[in-house]
DSSP file (Angstrom, degrees, kcal/mol; ACC not computed):
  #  RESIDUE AA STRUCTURE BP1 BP2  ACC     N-H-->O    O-->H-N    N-H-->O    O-->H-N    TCO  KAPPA ALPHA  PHI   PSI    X-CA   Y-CA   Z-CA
    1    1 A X     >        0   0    0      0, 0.0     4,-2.1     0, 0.0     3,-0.3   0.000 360.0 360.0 360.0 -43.8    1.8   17.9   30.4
    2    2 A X  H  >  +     0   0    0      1,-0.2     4,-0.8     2,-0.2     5,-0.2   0.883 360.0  44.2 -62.9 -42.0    3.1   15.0   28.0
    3    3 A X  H >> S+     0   0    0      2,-0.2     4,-4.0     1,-0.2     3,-0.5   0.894 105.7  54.9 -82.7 -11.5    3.9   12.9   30.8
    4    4 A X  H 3> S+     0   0    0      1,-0.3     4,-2.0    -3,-0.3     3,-0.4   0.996 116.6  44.0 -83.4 -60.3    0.6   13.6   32.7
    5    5 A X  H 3< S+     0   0    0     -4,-2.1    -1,-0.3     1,-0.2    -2,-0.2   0.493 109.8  57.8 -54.9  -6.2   -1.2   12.2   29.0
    6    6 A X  H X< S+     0   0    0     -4,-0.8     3,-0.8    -3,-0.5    -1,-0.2   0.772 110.9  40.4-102.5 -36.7    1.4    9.3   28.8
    7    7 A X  H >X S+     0   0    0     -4,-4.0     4,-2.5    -3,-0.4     3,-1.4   0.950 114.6  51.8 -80.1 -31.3    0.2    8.1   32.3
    8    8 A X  T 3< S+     0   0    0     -4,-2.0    -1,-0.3     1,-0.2    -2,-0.1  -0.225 113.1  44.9 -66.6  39.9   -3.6    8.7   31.6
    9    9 A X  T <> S+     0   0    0     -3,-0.8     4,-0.7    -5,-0.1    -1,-0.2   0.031 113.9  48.9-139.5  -3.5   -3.3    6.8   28.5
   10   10 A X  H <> S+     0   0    0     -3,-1.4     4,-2.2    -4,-0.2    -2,-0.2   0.745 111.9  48.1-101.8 -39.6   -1.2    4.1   30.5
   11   11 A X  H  X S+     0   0    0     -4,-2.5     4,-2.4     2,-0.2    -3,-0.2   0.994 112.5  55.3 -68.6 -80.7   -4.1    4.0   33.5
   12   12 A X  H >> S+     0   0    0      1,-0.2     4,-1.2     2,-0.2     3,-1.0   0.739 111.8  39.2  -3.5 -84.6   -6.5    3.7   30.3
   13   13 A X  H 3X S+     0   0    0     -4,-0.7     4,-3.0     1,-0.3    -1,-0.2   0.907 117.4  51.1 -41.2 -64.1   -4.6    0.7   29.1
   14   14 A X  H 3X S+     0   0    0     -4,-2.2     4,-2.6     2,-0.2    -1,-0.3   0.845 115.8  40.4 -18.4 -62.3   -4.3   -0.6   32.6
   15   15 A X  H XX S+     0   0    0     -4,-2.4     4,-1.0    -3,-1.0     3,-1.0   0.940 112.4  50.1 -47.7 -69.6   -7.9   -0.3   33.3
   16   16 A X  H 3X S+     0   0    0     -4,-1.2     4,-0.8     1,-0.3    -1,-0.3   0.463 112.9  50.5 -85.1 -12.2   -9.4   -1.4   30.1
   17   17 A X  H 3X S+     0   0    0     -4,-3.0     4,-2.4    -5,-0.2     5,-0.3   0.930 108.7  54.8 -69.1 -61.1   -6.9   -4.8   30.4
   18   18 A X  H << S+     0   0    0     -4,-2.6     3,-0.2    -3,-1.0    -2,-0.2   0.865 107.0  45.7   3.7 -82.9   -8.2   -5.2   34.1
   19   19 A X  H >< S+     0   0    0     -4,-1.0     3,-2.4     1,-0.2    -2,-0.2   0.905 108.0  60.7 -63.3 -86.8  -12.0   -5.3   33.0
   20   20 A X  H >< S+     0   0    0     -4,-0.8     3,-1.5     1,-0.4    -2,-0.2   0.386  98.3  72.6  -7.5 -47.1  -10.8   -8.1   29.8
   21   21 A X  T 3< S+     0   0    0     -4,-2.4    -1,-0.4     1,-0.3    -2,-0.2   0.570  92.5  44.3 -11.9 -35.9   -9.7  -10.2   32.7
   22   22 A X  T <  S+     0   0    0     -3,-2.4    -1,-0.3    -5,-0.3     2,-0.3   0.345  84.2 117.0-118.6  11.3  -12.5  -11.0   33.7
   23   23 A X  S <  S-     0   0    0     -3,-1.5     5,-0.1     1,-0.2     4,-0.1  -0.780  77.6-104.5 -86.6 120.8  -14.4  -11.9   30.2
   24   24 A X     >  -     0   0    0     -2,-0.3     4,-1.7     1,-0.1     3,-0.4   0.012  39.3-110.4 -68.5-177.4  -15.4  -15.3   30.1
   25   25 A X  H  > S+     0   0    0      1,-0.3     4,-1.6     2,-0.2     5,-0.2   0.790 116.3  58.7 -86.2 -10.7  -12.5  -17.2   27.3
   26   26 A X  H  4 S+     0   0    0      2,-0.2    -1,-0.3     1,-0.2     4,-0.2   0.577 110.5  43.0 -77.8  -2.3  -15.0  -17.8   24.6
   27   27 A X  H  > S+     0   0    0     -3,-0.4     4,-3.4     3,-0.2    -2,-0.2   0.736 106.9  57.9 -97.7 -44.8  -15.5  -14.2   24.6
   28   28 A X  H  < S+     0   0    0     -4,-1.7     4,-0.2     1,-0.2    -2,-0.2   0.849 107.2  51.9 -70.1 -27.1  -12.1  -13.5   24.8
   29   29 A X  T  X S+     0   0    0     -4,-1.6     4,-2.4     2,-0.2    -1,-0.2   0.632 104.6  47.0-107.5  21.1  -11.7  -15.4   21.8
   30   30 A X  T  4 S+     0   0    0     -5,-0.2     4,-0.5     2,-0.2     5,-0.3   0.946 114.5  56.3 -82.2 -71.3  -14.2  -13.9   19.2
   31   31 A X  T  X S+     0   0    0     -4,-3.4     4,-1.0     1,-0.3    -2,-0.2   0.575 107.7  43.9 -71.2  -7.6  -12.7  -10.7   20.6
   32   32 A X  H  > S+     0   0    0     -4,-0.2     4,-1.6     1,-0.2     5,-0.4   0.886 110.9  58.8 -84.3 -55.6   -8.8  -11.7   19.6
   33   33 A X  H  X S+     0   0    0     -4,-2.4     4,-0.9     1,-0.2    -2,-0.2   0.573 105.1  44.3 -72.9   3.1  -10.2  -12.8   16.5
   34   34 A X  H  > S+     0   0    0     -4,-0.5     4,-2.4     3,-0.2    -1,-0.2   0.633 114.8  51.9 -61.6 -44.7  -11.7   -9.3   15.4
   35   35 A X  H  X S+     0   0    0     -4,-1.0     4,-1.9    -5,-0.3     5,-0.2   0.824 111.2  43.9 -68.9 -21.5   -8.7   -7.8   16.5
   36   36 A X  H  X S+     0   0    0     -4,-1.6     4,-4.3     2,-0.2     5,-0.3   0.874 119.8  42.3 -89.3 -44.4   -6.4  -10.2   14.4
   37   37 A X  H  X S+     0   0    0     -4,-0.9     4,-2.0    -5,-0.4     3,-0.4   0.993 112.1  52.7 -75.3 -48.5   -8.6   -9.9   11.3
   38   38 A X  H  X S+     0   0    0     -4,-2.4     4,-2.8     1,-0.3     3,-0.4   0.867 112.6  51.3 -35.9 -63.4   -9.1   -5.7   11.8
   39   39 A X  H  X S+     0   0    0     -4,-1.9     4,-1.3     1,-0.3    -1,-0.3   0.822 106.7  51.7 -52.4 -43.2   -5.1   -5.7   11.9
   40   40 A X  H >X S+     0   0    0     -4,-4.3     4,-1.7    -3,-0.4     3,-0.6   0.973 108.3  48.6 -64.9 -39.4   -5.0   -7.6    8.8
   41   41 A X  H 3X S+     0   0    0     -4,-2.0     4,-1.5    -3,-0.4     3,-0.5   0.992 113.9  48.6 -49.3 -56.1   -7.4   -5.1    7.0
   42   42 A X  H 3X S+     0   0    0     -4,-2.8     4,-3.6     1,-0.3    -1,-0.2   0.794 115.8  44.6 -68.3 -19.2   -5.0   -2.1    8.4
   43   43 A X  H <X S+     0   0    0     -4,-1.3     4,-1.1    -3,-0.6    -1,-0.3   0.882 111.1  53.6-100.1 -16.9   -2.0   -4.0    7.0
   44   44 A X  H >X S+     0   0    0     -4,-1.7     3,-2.0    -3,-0.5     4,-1.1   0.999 119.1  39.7 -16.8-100.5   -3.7   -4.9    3.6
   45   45 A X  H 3< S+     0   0    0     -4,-1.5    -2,-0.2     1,-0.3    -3,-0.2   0.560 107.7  50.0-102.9  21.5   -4.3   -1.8    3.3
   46   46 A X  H 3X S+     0   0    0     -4,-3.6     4,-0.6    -5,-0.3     3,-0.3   0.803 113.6  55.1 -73.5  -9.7   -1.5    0.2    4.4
   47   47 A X  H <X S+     0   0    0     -3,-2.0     4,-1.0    -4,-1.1    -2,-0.2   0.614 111.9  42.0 -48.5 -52.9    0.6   -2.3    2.1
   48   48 A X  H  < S+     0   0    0     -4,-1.1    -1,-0.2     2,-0.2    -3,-0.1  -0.083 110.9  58.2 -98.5  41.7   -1.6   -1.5   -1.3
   49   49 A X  H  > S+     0   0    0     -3,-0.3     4,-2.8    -5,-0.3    -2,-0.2   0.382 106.9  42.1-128.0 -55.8   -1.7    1.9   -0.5
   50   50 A X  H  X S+     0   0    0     -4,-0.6     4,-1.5     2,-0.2    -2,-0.2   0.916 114.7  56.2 -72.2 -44.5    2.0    2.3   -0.5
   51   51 A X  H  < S+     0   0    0     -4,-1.0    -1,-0.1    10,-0.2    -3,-0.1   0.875 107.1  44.0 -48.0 -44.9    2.2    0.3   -3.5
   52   52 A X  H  4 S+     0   0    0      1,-0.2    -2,-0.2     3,-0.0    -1,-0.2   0.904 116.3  48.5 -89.0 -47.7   -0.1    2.3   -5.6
   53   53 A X  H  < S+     0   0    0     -4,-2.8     2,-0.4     2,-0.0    -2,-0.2   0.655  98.4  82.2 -68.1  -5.1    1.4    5.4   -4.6
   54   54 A X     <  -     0   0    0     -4,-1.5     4,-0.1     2,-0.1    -4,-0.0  -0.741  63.7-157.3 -59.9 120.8    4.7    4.2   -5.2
   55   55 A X  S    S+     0   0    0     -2,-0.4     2,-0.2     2,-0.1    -1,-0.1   0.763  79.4  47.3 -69.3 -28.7    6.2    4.3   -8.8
   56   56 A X  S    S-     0   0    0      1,-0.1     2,-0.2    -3,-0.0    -2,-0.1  -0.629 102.8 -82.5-124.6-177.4    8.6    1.7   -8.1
   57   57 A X        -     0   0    0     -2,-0.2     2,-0.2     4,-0.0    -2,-0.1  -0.570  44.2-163.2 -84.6 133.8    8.6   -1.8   -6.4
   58   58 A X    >>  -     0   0    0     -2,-0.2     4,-0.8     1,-0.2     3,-0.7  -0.900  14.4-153.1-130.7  94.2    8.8   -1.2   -2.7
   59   59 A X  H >>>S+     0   0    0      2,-0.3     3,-5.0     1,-0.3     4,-3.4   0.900  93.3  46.0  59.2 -93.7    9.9   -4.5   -0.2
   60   60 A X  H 3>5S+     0   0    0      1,-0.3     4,-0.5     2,-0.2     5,-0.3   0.851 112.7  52.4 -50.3 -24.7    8.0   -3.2    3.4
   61   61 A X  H <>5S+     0   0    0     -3,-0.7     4,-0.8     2,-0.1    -1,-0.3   0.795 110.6  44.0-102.4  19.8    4.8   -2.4    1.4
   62   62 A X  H <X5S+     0   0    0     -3,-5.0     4,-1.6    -4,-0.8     5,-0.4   0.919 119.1  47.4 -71.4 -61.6    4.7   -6.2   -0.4
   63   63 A X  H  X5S+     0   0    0     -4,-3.4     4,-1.8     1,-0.2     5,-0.2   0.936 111.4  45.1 -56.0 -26.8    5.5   -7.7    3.1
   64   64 A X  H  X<S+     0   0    0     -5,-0.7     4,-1.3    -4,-0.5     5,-0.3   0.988 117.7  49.0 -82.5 -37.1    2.9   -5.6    4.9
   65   65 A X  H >X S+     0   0    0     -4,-0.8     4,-1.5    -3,-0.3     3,-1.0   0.970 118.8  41.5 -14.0 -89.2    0.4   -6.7    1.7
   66   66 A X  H 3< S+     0   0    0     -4,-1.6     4,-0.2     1,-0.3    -1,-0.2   0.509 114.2  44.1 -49.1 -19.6    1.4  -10.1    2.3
   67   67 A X  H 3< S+     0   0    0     -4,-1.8     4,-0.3    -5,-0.4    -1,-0.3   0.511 112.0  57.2-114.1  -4.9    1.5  -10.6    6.1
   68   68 A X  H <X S+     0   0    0     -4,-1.3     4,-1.4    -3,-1.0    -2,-0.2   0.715 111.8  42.2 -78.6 -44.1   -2.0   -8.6    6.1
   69   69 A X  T  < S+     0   0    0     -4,-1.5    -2,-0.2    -5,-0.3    -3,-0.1   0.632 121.8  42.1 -86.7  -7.9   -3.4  -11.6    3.5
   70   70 A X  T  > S+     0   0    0     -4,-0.2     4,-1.7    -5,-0.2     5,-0.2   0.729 111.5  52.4-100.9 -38.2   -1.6  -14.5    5.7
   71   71 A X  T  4 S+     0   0    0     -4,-0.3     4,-0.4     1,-0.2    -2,-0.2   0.793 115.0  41.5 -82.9 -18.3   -2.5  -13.0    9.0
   72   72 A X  T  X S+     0   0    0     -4,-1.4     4,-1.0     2,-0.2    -1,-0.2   0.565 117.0  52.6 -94.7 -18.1   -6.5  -12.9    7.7
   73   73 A X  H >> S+     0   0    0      1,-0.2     4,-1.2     2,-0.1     3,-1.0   0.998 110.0  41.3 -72.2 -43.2   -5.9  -16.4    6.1
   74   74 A X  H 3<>S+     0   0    0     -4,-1.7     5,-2.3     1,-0.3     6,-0.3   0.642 121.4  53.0 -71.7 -36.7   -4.3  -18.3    9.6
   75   75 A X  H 345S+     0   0    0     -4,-0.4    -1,-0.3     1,-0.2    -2,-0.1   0.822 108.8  39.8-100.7 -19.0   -7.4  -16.2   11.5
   76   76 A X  H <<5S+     0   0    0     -3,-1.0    -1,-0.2    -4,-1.0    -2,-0.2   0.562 116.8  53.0 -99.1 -25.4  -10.4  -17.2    9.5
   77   77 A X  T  <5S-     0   0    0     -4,-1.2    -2,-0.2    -5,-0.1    -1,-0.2   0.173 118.0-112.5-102.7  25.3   -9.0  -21.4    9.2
   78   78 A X  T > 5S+     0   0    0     -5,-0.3     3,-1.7     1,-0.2    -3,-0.2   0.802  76.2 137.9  74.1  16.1   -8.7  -21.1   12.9
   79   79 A X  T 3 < +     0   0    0     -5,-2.3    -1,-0.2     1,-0.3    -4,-0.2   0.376  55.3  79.3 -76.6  11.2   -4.4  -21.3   13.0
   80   80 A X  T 3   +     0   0    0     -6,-0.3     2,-0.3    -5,-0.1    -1,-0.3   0.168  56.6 144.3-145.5 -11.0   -4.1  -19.0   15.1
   81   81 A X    <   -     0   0    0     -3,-1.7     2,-0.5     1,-0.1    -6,-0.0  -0.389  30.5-163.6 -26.0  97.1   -4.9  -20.9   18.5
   82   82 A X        -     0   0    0     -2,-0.3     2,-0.8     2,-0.0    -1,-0.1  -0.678   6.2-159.9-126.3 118.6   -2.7  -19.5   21.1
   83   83 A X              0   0    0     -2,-0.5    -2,-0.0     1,-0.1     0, 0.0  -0.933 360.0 360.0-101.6 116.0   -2.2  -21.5   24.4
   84   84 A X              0   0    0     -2,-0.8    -1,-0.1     0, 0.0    -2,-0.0   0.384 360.0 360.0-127.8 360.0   -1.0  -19.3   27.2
């Protein structure tokens, strides 16, 4: 049963990569940059999250803090250009 959900969620991926193919590249990059900045929100705030439930100073959730607030700066001043 686990593997039969590991491949339908792998046929998913597959698929939904497939169709993205085929999106013209100005599309493709509005949609990169929603994902880059969403991923900065999720690392924001898993980062103050850990912090504020934490009593004491904790390393992984500064970085994930920090690399959430770098990764939203680099996406919003356009650094983030990727040539492939």
């Amino acid at each position: 049963m686990i593997m039969l959900v590991v491949f339908l969620i792998i046929a998913i991926i597959g698929w939904v990569l497939n169709v993205f193919s085929k999106v013209p590249e100005e599309k493709k990059k509005k949609y990169r940059k929603y994902l880059l900045v969403f991923y900065g929100i999720i690392l924001i705030m898993q980062g103050a999250v850990a912090i504020y439930d934490q009593a004491q100073f904790k390393w992984l959730a500064f970085l994930q803090l920090v690399l959430g607030i770098v990764l939203i700066g680099a996406v919003t001043l356009r650094k983030q250009e990727l040539k492939f």
